[in-house]
C-alpha positions in Angstrom: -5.8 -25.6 24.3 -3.4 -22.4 24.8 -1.9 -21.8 21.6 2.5 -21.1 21.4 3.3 -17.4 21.5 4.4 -15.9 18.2 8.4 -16.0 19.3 8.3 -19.7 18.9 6.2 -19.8 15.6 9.0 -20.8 13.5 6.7 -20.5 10.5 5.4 -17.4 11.6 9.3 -16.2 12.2 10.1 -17.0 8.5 6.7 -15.2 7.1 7.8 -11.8 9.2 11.3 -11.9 8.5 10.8 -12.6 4.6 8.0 -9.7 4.6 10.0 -7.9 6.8 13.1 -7.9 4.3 10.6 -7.6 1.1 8.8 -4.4 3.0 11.8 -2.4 3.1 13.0 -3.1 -0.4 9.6 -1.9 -1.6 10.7 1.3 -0.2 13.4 2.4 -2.5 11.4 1.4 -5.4 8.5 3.8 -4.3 10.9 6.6 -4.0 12.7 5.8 -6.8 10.2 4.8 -9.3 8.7 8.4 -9.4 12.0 9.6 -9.7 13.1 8.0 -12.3 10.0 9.4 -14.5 10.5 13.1 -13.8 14.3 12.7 -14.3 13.3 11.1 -17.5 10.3 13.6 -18.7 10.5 16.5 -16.3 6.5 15.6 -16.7 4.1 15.5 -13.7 1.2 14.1 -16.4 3.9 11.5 -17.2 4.4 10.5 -14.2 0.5 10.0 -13.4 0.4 7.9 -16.6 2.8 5.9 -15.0 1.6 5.3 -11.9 -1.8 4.9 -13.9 0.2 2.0 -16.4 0.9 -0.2 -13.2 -3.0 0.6 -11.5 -5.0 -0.8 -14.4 -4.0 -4.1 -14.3 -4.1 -4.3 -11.0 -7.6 -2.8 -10.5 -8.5 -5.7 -13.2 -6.4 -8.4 -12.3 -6.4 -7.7 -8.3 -10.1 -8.9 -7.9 -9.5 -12.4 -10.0 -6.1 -12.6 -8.4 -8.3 -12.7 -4.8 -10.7 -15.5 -6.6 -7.6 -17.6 -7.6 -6.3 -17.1 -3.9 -9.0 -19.0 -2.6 -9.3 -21.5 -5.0 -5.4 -22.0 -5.1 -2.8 -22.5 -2.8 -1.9 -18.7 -1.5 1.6 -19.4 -0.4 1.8 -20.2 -4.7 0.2 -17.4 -6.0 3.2 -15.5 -3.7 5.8 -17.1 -5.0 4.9 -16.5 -8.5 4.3 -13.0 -7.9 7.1 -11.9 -5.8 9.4 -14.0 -8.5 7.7 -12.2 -11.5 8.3 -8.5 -9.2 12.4 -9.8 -8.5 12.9 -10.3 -11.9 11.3 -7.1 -13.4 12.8 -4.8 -10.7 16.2 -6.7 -11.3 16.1 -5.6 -15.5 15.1 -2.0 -14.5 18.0 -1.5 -12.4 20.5 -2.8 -15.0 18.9 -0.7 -17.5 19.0 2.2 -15.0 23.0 1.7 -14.4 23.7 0.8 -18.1 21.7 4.0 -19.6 19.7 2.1 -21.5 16.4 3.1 -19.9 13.6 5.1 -21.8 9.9 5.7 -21.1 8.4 3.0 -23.5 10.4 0.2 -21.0 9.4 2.0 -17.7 5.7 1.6 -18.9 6.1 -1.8 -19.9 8.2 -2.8 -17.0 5.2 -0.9 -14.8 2.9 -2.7 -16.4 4.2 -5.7 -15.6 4.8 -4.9 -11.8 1.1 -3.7 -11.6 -0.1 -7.4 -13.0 2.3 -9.7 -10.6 0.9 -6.7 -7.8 -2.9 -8.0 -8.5 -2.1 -11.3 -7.3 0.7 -10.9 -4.7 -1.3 -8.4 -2.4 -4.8 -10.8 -1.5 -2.2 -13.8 -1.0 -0.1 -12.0 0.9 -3.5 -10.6 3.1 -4.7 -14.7 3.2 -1.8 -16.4 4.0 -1.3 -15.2 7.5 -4.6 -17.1 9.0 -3.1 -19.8 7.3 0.2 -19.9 9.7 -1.3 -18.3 13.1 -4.2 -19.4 15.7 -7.4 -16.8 14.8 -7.3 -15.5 18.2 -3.3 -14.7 17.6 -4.4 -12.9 14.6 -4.7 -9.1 15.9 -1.3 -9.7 17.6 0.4 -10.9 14.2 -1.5 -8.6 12.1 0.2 -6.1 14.9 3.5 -7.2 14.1 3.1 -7.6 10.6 1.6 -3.6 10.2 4.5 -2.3 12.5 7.7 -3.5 10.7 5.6 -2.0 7.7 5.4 1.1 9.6 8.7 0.8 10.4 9.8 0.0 6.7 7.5 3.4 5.3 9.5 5.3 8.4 13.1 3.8 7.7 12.8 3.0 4.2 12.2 6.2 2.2 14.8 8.0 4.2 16.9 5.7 3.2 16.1 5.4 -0.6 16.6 9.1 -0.7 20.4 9.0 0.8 21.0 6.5 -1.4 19.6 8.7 -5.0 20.7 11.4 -3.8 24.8 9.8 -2.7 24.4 8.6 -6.8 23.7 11.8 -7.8 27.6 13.1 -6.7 28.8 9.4 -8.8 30.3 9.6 -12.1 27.4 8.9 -14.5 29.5 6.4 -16.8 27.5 5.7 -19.9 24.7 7.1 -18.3 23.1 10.3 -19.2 20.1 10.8 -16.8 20.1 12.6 -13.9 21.0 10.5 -10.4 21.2 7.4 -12.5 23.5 5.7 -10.3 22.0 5.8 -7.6 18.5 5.2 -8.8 20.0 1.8 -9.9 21.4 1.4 -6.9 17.8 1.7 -5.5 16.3 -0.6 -7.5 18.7 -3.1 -7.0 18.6 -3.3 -3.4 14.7 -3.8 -4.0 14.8 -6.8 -6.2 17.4 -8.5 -4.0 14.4 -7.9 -1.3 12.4 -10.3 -3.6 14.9 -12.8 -3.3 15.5 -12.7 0.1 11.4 -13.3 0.6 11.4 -15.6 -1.8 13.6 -18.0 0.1 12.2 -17.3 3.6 7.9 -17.9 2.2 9.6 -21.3 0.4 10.4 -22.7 4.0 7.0 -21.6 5.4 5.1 -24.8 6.2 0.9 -23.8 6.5 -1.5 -25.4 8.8 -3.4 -28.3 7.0 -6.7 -26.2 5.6 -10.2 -27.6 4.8 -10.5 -29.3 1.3 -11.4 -27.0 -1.3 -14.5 -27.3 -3.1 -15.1 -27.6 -6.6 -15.6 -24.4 -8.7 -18.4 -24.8 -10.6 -18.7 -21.4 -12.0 -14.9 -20.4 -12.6 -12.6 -17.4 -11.8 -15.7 -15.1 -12.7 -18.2 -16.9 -10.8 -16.0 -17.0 -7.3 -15.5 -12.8 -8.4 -19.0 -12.0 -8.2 -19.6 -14.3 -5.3 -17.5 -12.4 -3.1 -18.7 -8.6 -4.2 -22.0 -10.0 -3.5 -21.0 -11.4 -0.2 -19.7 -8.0 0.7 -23.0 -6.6 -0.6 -24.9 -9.0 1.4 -22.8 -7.4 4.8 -24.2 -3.6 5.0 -21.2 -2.6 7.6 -18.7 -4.1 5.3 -20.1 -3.1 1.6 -20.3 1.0 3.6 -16.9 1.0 4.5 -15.2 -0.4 0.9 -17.4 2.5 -0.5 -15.7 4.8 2.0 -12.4 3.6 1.2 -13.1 3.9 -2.5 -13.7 7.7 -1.5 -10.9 7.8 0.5 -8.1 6.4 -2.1 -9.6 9.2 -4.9 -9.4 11.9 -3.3 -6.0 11.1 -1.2 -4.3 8.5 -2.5 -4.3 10.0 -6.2 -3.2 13.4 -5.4 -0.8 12.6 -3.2 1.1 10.0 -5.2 1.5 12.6 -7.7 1.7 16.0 -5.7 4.2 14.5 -3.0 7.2 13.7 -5.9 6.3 17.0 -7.7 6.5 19.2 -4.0 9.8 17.4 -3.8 11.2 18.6 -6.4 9.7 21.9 -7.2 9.6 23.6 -3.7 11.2 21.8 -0.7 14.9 21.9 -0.4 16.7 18.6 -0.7 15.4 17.1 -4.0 14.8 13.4 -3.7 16.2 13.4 0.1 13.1 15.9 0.7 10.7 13.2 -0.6 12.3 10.2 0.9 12.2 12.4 4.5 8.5 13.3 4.1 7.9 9.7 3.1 9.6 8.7 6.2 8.3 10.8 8.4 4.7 9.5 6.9 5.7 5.9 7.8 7.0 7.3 11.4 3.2 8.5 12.0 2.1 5.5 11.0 4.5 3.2 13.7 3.5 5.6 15.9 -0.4 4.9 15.0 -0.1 1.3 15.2 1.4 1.2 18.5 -1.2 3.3 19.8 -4.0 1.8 17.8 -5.0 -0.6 20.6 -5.5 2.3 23.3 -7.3 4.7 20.8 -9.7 1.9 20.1 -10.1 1.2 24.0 -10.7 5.2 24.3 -12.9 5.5 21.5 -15.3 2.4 23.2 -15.0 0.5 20.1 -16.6 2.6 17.9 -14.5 2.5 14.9 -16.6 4.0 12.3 -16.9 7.2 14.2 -13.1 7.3 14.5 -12.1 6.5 11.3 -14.7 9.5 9.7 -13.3 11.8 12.2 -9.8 10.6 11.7 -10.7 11.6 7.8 -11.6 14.8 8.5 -8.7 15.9 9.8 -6.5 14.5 7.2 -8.2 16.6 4.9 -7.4 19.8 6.6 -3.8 18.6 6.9 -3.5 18.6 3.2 -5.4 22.0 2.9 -2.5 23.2 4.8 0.4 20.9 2.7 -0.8 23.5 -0.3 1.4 26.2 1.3 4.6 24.5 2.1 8.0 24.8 1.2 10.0 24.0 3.9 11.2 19.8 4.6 10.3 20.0 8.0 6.7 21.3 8.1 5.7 19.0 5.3 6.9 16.0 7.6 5.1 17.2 10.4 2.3 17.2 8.2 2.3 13.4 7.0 3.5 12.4 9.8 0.3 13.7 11.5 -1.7 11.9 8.6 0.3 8.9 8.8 -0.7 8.7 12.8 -3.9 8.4 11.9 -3.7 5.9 9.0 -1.7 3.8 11.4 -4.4 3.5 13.9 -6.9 2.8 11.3 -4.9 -0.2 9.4 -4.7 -2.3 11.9 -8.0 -2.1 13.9 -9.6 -2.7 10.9 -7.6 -5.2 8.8 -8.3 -7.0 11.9 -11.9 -6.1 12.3 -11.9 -7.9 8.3 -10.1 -11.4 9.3 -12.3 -11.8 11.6 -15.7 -11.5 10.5 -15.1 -12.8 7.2 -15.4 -16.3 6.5 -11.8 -17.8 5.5 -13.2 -19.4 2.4 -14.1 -15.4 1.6 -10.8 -13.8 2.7 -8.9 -13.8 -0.5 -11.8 -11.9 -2.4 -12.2 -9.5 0.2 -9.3 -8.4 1.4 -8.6 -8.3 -3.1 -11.6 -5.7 -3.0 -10.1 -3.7 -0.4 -6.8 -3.5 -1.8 -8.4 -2.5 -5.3 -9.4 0.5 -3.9 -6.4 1.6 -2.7 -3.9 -0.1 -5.2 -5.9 0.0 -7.8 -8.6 3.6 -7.9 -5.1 5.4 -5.8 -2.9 5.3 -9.1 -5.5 6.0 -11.6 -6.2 9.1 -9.5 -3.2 9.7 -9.6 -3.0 9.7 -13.5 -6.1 12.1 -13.5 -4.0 14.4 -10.8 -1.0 14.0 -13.2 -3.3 16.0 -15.9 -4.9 18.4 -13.8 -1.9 19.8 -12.7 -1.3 21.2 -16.2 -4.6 23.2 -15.4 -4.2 24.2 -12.2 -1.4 25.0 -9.6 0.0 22.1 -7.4 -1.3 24.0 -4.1 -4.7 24.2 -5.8 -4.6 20.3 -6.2 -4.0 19.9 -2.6 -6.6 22.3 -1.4 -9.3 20.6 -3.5 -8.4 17.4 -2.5 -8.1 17.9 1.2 -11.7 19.8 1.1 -13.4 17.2 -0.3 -11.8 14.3 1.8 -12.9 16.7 4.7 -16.4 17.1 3.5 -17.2 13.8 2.4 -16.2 12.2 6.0 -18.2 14.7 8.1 -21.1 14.4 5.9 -20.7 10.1 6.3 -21.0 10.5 9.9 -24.8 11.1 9.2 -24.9 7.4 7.6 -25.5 4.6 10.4 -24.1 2.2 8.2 -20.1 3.5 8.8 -20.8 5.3 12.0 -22.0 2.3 13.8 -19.1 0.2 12.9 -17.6 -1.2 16.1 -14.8 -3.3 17.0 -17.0 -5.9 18.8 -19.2 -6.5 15.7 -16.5 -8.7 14.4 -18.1 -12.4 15.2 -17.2 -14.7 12.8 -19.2 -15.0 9.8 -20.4 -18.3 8.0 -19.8 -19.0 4.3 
């Protein structure tokens, strides 16, 4: 039986639109945020400790939060989250505007992001089979990815305008630097949450197989999953990979990107939110064209990705001697081209060969090494760039990434990886 198109998924609609809306907002807390700590501290280690403060608990949380996914309802677990995000963002901003805002809240307020963070990314990652066909899956997971392109491209851009317009407004009460407009920013973020929250309330999911019993607990379904993925040599290479990946890219550039900003480009916080942007931009761009590169590339998605890599590397070798806003958007947006085209072919590739009773605990491993190993990099970065010079940072981590992906195309296991090994798995 042909299954409706997306347009006329009205459950599907609200699930897009309230991401959609929630994607956006996350934007101006991601420039912001960052912001906020080196007008506070002037600090580059402080700000790694920071982004470090919201990665542990979600590195320790985000694998139980995928095991209570799949033992719970996943639309739930969201709701919680998302509200627990709205209401933290909401007190950050009004201590922001108000001038009450110190480093002890930020870290307890990141804290507390990082926890509701561990739970809302694998439900957000599960819920989609739950309101689309499996064989409209790549074409949701296609929509889905490019209005988050479109959010990393629009977004930042605009988060910067908006800092940067508060830094001209009359501080009030207010002694830091561009309070106003940081407020601003995280305002607009929280009322995101809201927005969400109201659109994933109406979703209505497809009925879904009973549940069975847990009979080893939270733990038990943790361990089940890492040893599923252990049990699946493709699958077990390629979270090593990523692993790699977020280290030595993720961590560097969450903490060298706000410090380029506002050491040597031009335009302060505009500067970041622009290279942010432009980041995003390659990353629309890549999802677009993710289906064609695939077709080009004959499926072989390993190869592609390691080769991808490579490149990316030497794109951050040559970030190190930047310090004009333009070049160092034509830089991520180069890198973002390539993550764009990865995302998607492989989130994909993931759906479908996991089972669904799996999903939650997978796609919570993957995301742990990104949003969980990425920050705490970053806290590591943070203190290295007390020892050694921010272009030095970038040229070590852009060898490496470059090195390690060209030596991996010697390992079967990730250079095999192909788009039509994705059959369905049993579990």
């Amino acid at each position: 039986m042909s299954q409706p198109a997306l347009s006329r998924n009205t459950d599907f609609r609200l699930l897009f639109g309230g991401s959609t809306v929630s994607m956006f907002g996350d934007q101006f807390t991601l420039v912001a945020l960052p912001w906020l700590v080196l007008k506070l501290t002037g600090d580059p280690g402080a700000l790694g400790l920071v982004l470090a403060t919201m990665a542990v608990p979600r590195a320790v949380f985000m694998l139980i939060g995928g095991a209570v996914v799949d033992h719970f309802s996943a639309r739930a677990v969201l709701l919680l989250a998302r509200g627990a995000n709205a209401v933290m963002v909401a007190a950050l901003a009004a201590m922001v505007l108000t001038g009450a805002i110190s480093m002890p809240w930020v870290y307890a307020l990141a804290l507390g992001i990082g926890l509701a963070t561990a739970f809302a990314y694998p439900a957000s990652s599960a819920l989609l089979p739950s309101v689309v066909a499996p064989l409209q899956l790549q074409q949701a997971n296609g929509a889905m990815m490019g209005m988050r392109q479109l959010s990393l491209f629009v977004g930042p851009a605009l988060a910067g305008v908006v800092i940067g317009a508060g830094a001209h407004a009359s501080p009030g009460s207010a002694a830091l630097a561009d309070a106003h407009g940081l407020g601003w920013a995280f305002a607009i973020d929280a009322a995101s949450f809201a927005c969400s929250l109201v659109s994933l309330a109406l979703v209505r999911l497809q009925p879904a197989a009973p549940r069975s019993a847990t009979q080893h607990g939270v733990l038990g379904q943790v361990l089940g999953g890492l040893r599923s993925i252990a049990a699946d040599p493709p699958l077990r290479a390629f979270m090593l990979y990523a692993a790699v990946v977020s280290i030595f890219v993720t961590g560097p550039t969450q903490v060298g990107l706000p410090v380029l900003a506002d050491t040597r480009l031009d335009h302060g916080a505009t500067s970041l939110g622009i290279v942010l942007a432009a980041n995003g931009g390659g990353m629309l761009l890549g999802g677009f064209a993710s289906g064609w590169v695939a077709r080009r590339v004959r499926g072989q998605l390993g190869a592609m990705i390691l080769c991808f890599d490579a490149s990316v590397g030497l794109a951050l070798v040559a970030l190190a001697g930047v310090h004009s806003t333009v070049l160092a958007a034509a830089l991520l947006g180069f890198t973002g081209l390539f993550g764009g085209v990865i995302q998607i072919t492989l989130i994909s590739w993931i759906q479908r060969r996991v089972a669904p009773n799996m999903l939650g605990r997978t796609m919570s491993v993957l995301m742990f090494t990104f949003l969980g190993l990425g920050p705490l990099a970053a806290a590591g970065a943070g203190a290295l760039l007390k020892l050694m010079s921010l272009p030095a940072l970038f040229v070590a981590s852009g060898l490496a990434l470059t090195t390690i992906a060209l030596g991996c195309l010697t390992s079967p296991a990730l250079r095999n990886i192909r788009s039509q090994d994705a059959a369905p798995q049993t579990g």
